[in-house]
Structures are given as C-alpha cells and as structure tokens.
N, C-alpha and C positions, 0 to 999 in steps of 0.2 A: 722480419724473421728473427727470432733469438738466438746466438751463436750457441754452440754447445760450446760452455764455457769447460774448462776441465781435460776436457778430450781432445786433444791436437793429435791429425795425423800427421803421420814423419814418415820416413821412407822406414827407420829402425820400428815403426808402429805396425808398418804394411809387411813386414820380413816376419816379426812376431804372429801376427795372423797367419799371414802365409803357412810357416811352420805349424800352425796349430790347425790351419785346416787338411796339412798333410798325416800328420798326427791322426786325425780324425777319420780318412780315408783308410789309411794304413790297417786303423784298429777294427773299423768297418768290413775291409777285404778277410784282416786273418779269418773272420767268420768262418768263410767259405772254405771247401777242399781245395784240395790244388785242382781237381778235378773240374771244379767249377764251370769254366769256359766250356768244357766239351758237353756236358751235360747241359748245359744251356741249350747247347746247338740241339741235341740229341732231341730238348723238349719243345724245341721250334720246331723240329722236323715232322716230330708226330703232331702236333698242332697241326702243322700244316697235309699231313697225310689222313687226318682224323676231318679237315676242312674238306680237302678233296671228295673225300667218301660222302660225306654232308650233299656236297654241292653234286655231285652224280645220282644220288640221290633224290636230291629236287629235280635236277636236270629231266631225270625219267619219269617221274611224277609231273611235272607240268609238261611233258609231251602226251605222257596219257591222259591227263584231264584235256589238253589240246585236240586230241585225236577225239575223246568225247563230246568236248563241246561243238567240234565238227557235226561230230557225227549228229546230234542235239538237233543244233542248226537248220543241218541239210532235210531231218524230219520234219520237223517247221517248215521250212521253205514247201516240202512237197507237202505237207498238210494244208499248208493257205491257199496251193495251188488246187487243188482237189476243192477246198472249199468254196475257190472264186469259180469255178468248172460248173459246181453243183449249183449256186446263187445264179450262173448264168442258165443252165438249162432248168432250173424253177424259172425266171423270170422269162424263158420261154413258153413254160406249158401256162405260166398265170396268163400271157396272153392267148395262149387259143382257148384257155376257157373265159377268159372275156370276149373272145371273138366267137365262142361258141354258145355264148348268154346271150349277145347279139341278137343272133342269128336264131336263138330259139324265142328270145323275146319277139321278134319279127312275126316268126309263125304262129306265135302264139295270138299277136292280132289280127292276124290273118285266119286263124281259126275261130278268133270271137268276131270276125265278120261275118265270116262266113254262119255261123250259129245265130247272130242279131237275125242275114238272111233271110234263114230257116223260119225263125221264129217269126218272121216281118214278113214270111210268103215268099220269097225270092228265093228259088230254089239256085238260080242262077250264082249266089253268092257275093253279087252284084253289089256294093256298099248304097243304102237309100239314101232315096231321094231330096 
C-alpha cells in the first residue's frame, strides 16, 4: 500500500477537522427557523395521520372484497353442488333408458317371433322348429 506521503494526522490535524465539521453543521442548522423541530414533529404527525386514513381505508376495502370473495365462493360451492346433484340424476335416468331399450329390445324379438310364427303358420307363436 502507498503511504499518503504529505498528510500526517496529528491529533492538532483531528481538532482542525473537528472544528470544520462543526463549522459545517452550524452553517447547515442556521438554515432552518428556530421553529424547525416542532414543525418537524408537526409534519410526522400528519404523515402519520394521512398513513392512518390510508390504511382504514384499505382495511375496509379488503374486508369488503373479503366478504365478496366469500360470498363468490359460497356461489360456486352451491353451483358445483347442484351441478354434481343434476350429473347424478342424468346418470340415473341414462340408466333406465338403458334398462328401458333392454327391455324394449327384448319385445321386440319377441314380437319378430312371434310375426316369423304368423308367417311360418304357428299361430301359437311358438319359435320353429
């Protein structure tokens, strides 16, 4: 590392600073009114009462979208239920018209026997011989 050749600090180096950053402070504060401090506070305060309002603000806004997406929900829920209600009584009536094609298909050879019968002389109905 290369020593900063030129510049020794001293303790008479670190009092010189010192002063000059008090200097610097000093001339930075006059800026301000004497008032300063309390206005400070003053503009924390509404910051923070202007935060408050904000946040009661959202507070009631995300209860009422909260209470909507309930309410949302809860319509869903009873939608799916009605729709699985409806899928089960369809998948009851598709069976009795399967059971009811069955059973007319059934008669239905039973009346084209009985018709061959007719045709074949067997009034009887009797399936030939």
């Amino acid at each position: 590392m290369p020593e900063d050749v030129g510049h020794e600090v001293t303790l008479q180096t670190l009092h010189q600073d010192l002063g000059d950053v008090k200097a610097l402070i000093a001339t930075g504060l006059k800026a301000f009114s004497p008032e300063w401090p309390g206005e400070v506070i003053r503009l924390l305060r509404e910051m923070n009462r202007l935060s408050e309002e904000r946040f009661t603000r959202l507070d009631v806004t995300i209860r009422e979208q909260a209470l909507e997406t309930h309410g949302i929900l809860r319509a869903l829920a009873d939608g799916q239920r009605q729709l699985v209600e409806g899928q089960r009584q369809l998948v009851g009536e598709q069976r009795q018209l399967v059971q009811g094609q069955r059973s007319l298909s059934e008669e239905i050879r039973a009346l084209i026997a009985r018709i061959d019968a007719l045709i074949k002389g067997r009034e009887d109905g009797s399936p030939p011989r």
